[in-house]
Backbone as CSV, one residue per row, in Angstrom:
resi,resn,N_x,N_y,N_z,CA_x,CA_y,CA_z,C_x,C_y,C_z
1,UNK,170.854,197.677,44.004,171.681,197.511,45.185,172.928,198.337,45.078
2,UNK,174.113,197.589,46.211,175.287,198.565,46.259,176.518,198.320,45.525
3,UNK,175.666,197.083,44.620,177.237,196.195,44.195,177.576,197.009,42.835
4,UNK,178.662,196.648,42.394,179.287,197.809,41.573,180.078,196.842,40.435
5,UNK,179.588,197.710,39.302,179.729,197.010,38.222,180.874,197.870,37.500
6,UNK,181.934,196.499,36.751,183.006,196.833,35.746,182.445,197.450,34.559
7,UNK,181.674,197.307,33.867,180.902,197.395,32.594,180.235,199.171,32.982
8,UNK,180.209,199.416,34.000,180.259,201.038,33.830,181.022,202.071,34.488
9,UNK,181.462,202.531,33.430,182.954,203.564,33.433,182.698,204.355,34.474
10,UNK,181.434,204.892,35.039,181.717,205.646,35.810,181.702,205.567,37.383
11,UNK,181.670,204.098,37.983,181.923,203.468,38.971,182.557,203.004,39.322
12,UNK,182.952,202.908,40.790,184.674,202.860,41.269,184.970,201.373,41.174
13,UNK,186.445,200.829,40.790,186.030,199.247,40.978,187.128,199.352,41.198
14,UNK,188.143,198.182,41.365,189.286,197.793,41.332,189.902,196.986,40.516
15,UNK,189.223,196.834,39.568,189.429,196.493,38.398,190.294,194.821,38.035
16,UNK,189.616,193.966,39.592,190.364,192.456,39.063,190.607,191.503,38.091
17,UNK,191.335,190.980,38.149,191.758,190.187,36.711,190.932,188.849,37.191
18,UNK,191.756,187.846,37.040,193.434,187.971,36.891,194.144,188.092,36.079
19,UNK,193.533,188.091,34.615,194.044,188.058,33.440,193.202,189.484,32.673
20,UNK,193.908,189.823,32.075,193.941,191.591,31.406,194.828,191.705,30.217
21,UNK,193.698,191.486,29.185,194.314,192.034,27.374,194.187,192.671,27.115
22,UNK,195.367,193.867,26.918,195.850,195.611,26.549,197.062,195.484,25.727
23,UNK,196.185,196.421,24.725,197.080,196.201,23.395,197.693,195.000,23.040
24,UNK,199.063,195.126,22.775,199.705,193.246,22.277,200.013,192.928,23.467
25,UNK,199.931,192.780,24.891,200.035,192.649,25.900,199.185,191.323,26.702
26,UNK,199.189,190.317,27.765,198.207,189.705,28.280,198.961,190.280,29.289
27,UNK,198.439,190.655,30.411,199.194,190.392,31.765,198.231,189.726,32.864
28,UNK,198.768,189.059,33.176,198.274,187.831,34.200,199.148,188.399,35.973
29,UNK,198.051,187.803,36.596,198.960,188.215,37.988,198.495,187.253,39.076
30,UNK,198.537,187.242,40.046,198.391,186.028,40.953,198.455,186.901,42.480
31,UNK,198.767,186.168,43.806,198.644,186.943,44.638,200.164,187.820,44.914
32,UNK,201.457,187.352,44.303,202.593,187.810,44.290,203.170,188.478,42.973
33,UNK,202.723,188.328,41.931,204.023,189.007,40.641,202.679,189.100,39.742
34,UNK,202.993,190.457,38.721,202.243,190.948,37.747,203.249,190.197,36.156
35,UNK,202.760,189.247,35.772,203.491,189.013,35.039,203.156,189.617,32.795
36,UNK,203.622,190.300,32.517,203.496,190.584,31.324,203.680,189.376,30.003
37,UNK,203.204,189.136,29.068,203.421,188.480,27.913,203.044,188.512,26.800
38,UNK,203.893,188.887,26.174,203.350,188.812,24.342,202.073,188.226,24.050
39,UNK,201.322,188.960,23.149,199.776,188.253,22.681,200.361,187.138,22.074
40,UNK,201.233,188.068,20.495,201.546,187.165,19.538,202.647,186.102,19.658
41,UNK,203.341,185.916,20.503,204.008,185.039,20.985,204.418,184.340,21.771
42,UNK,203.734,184.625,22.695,203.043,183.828,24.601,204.310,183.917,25.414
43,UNK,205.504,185.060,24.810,207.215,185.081,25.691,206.784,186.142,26.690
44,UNK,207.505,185.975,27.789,206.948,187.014,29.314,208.458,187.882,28.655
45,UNK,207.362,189.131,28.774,208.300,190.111,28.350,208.886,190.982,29.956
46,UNK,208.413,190.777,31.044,208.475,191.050,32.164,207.897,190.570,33.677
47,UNK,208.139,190.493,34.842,207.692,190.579,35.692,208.420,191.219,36.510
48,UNK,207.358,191.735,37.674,207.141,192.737,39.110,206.377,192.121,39.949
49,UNK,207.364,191.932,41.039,206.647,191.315,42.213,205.857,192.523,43.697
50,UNK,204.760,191.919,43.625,204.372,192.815,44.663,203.414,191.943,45.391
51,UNK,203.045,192.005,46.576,201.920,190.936,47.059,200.787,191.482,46.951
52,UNK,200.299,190.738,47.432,198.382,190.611,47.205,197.503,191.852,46.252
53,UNK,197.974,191.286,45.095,197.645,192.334,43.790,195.768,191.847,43.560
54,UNK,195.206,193.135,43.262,193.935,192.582,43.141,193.240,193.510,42.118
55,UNK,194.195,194.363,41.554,193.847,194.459,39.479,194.350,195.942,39.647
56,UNK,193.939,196.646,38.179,194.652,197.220,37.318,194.171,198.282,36.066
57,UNK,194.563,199.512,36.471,193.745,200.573,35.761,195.004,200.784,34.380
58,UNK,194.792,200.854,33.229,195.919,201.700,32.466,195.388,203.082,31.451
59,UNK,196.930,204.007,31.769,195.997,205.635,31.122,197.272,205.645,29.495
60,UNK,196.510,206.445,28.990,197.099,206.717,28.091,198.525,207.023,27.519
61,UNK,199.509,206.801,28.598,200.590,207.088,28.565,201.325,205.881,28.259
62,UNK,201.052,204.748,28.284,201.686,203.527,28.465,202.104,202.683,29.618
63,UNK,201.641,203.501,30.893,201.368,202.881,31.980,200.620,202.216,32.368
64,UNK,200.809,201.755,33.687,200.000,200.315,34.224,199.499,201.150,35.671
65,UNK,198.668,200.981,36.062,198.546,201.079,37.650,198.209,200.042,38.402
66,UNK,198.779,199.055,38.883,198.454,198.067,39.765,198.582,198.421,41.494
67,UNK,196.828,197.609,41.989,196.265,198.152,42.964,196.978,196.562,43.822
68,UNK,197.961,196.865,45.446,198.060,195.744,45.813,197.747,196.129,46.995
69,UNK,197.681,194.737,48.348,197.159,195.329,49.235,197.897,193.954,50.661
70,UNK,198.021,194.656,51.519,198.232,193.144,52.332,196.884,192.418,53.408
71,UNK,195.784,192.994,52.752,194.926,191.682,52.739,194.450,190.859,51.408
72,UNK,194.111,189.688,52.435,193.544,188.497,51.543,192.366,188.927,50.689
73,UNK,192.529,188.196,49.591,191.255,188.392,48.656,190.568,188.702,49.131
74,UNK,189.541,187.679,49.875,188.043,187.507,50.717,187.543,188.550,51.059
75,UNK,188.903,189.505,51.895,188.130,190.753,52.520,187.766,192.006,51.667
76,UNK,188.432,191.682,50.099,188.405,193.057,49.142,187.358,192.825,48.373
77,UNK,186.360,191.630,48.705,185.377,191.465,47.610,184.356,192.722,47.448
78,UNK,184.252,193.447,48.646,183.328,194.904,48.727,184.879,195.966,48.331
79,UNK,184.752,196.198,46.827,186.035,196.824,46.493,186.567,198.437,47.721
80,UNK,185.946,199.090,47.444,186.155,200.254,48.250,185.678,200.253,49.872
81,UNK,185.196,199.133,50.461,184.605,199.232,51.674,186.249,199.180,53.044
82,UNK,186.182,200.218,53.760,187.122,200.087,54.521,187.025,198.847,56.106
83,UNK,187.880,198.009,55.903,187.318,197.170,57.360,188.465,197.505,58.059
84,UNK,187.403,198.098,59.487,188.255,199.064,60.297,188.665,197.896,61.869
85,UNK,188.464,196.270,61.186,189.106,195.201,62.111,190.581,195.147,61.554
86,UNK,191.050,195.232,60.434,192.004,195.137,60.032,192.934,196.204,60.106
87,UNK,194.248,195.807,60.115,195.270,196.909,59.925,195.730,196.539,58.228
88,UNK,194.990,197.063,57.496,195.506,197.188,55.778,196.011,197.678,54.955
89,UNK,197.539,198.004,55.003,197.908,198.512,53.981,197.428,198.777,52.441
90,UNK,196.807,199.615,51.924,196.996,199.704,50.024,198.398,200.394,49.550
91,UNK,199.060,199.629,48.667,199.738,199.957,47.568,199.838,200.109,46.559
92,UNK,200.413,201.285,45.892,199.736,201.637,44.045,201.036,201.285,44.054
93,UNK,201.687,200.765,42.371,202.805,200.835,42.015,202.031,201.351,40.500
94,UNK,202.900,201.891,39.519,202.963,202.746,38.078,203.886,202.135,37.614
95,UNK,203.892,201.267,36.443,204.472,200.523,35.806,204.867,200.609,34.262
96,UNK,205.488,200.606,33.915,205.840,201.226,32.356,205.011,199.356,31.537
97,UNK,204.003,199.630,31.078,203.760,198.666,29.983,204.812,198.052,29.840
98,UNK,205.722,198.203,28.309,206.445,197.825,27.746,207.872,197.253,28.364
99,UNK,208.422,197.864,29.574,209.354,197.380,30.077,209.481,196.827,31.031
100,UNK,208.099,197.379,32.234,208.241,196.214,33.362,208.960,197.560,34.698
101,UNK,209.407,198.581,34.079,210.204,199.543,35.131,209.118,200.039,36.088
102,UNK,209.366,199.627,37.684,208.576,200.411,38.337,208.891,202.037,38.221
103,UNK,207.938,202.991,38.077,208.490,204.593,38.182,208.166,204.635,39.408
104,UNK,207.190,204.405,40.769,206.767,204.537,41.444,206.196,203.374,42.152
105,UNK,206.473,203.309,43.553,205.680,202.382,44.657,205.510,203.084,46.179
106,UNK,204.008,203.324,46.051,203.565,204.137,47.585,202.476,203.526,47.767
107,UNK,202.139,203.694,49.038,201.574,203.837,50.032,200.399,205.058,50.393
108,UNK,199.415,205.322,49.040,198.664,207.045,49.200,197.496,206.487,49.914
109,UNK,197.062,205.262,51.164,195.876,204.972,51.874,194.761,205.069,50.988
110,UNK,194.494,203.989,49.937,193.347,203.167,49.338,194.096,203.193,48.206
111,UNK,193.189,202.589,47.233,193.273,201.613,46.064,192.955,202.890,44.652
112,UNK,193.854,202.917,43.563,193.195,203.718,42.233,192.240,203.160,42.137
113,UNK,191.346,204.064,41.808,189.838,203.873,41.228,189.203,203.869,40.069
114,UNK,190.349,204.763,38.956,190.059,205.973,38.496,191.646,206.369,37.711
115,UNK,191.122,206.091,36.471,192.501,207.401,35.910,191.941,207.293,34.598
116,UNK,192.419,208.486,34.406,191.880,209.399,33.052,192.799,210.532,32.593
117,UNK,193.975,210.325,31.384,194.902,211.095,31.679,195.388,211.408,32.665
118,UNK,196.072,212.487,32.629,196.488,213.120,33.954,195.650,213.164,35.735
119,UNK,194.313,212.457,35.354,193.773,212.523,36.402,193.832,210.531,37.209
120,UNK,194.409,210.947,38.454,194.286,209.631,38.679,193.670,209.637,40.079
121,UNK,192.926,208.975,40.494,192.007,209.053,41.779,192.353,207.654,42.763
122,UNK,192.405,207.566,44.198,192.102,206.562,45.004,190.543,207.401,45.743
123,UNK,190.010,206.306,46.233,188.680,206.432,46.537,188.659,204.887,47.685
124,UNK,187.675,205.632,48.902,187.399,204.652,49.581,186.271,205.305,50.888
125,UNK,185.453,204.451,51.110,184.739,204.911,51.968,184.313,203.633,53.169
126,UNK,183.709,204.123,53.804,183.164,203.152,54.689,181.741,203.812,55.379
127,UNK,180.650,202.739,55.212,179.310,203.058,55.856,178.819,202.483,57.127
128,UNK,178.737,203.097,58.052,178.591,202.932,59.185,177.368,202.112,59.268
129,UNK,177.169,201.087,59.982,175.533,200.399,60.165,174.797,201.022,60.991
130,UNK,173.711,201.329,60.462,172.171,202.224,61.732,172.194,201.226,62.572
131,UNK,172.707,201.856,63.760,172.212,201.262,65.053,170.961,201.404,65.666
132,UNK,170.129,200.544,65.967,169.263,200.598,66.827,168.657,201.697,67.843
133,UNK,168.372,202.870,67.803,168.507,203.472,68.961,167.870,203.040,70.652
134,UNK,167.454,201.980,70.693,166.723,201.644,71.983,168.424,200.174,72.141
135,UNK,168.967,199.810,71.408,169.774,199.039,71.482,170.584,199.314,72.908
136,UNK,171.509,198.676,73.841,172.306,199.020,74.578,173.673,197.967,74.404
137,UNK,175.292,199.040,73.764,176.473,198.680,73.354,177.465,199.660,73.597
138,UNK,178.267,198.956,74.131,179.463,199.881,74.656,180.399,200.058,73.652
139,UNK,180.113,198.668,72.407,181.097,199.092,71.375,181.549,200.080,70.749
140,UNK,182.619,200.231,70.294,183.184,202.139,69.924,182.854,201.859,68.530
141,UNK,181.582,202.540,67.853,181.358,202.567,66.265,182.228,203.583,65.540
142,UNK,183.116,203.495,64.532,183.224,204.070,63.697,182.231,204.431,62.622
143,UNK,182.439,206.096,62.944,182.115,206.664,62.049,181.458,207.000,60.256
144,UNK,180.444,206.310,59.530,180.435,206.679,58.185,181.627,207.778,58.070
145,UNK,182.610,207.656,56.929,183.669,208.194,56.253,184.003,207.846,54.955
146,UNK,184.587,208.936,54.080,185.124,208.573,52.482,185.909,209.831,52.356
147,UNK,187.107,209.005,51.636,188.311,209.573,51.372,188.867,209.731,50.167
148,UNK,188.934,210.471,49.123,189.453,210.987,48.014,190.377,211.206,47.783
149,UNK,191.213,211.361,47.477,192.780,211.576,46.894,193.052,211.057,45.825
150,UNK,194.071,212.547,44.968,194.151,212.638,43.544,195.818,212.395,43.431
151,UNK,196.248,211.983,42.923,197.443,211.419,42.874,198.583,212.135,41.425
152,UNK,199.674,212.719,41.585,200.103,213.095,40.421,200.702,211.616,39.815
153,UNK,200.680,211.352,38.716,201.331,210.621,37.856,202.465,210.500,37.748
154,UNK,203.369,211.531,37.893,204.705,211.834,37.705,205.568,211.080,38.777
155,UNK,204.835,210.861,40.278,205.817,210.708,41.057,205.199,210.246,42.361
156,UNK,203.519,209.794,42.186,202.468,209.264,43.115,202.588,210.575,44.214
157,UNK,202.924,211.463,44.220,202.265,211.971,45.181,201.101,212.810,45.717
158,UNK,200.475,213.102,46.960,198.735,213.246,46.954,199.010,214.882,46.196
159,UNK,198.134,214.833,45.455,197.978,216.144,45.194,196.433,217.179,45.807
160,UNK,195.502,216.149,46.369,194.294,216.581,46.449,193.990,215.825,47.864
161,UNK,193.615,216.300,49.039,192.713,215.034,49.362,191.754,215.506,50.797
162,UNK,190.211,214.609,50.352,189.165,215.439,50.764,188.552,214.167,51.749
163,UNK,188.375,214.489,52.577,187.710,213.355,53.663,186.789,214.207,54.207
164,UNK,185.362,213.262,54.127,184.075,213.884,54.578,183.903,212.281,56.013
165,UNK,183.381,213.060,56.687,182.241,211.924,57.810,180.517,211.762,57.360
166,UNK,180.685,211.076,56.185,179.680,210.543,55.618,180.238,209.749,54.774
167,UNK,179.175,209.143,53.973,179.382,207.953,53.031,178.295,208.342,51.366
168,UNK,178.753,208.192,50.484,178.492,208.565,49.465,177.447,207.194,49.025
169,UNK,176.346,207.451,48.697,175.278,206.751,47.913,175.903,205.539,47.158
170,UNK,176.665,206.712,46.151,176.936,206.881,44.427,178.041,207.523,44.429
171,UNK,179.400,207.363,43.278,180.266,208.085,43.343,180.455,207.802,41.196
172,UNK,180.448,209.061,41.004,180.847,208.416,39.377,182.001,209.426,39.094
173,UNK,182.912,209.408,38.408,184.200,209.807,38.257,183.755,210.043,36.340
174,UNK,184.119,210.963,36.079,184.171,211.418,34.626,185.345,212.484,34.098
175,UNK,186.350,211.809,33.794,187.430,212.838,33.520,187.958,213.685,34.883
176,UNK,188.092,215.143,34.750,188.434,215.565,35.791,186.956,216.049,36.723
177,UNK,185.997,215.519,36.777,184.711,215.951,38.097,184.529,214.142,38.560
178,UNK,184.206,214.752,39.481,183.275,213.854,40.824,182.026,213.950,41.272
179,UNK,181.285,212.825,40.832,180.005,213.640,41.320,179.333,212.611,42.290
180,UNK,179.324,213.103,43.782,179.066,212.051,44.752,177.704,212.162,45.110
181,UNK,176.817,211.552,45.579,175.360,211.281,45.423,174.938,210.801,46.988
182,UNK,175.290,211.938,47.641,174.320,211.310,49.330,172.718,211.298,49.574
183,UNK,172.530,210.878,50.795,171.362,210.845,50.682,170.076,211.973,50.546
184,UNK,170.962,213.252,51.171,170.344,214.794,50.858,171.000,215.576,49.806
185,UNK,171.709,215.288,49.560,172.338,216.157,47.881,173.106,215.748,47.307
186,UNK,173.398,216.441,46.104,174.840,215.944,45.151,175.724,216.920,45.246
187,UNK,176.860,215.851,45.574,178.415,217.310,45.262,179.005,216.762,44.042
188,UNK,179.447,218.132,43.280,180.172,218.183,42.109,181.396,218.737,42.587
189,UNK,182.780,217.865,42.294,183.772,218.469,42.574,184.745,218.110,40.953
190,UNK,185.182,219.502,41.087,185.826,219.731,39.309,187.330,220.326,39.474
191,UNK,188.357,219.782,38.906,189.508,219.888,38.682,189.799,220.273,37.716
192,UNK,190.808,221.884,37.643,190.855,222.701,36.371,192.053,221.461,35.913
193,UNK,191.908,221.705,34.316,192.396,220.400,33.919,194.130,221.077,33.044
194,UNK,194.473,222.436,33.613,195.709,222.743,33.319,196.973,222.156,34.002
């Protein structure tokens, strides 16, 4: 099927907790504040409030990426699926591990997917349902669409971003390539990694 599993690296997730053990770290979060705490000594070494947090990528730098959003759980259970009834903000914030300092809070339209060093990805698509063709509806269908954008680290802003009117099979992320899987071919898209 289409459901998408944590347990392989190269599929997009959103990575929910609520609870997440990295390094001497637990961080726990809820629908308002990411709260940090000592393994070895259960003291909250920080919190950051942000609403409707629904998990959390970290890269090698000592950062955090927490994915928040202002919808309710319920509707994010299809992680990357866009519902085009809603008006939904996504918010990334970049969080220093150890201190709790936001470096960054935007608004780049979807959720990290994806980071790998220097490479950090939002990803989101939406699949249009086959209509009927003998059917008769005046409803206005949106479009199958998926949206890519690569994000610098330094300062969240888009550095990349590729929107097709289709919907990707399969999407697996490996370092700096993409390799999306429609129903008539595969695209490889590769980022020189200087």
């Amino acid at each position: 099927g289409s459901e998408l599993h944590d347990n392989d690296p190269g599929q997009t997730s959103i990575r929910a907790g609520p609870v997440i053990e990295h390094g001497d770290t637990l961080y726990v979060f809820d629908k308002a504040t990411v709260t940090a705490f000592d393994l070895a000594k259960g003291d909250v070494r920080w919190r950051v409030p942000t609403i409707g947090i629904v998990g959390a990528f970290f890269d090698d730098a000592g950062s955090m990426y927490v994915n928040s959003s202002t919808a309710d759980l319920d509707s994010l259970r299809f992680a990357r699926q866009i519902d085009i009834n809603k008006k939904v903000v996504s918010t990334v914030l970049r969080i220093d591990c150890k201190t709790g300092r936001v470096y960054w809070n935007i608004q780049p339209g979807g959720l990290v997917s994806h980071v790998d060093g220097k490479f950090v990805f939002c990803f989101a698509s939406y699949q249009a349902p086959d209509l009927d063709p003998d059917s008769l509806t005046t409803v206005q269908v949106m479009h199958s669409s998926m949206d890519i954008r690569r994000l610098d680290p330094r300062n969240g802003k888009v550095l990349f971003d590729k929107v097709e009117e289709r919907c990707p099979l399969s999407v697996r992320f490996n370092g700096n390539m993409i390799e999306l899987v429609f129903r008539k071919e595969v695209e490889v898209l590769k980022f020189m990694t200087l």
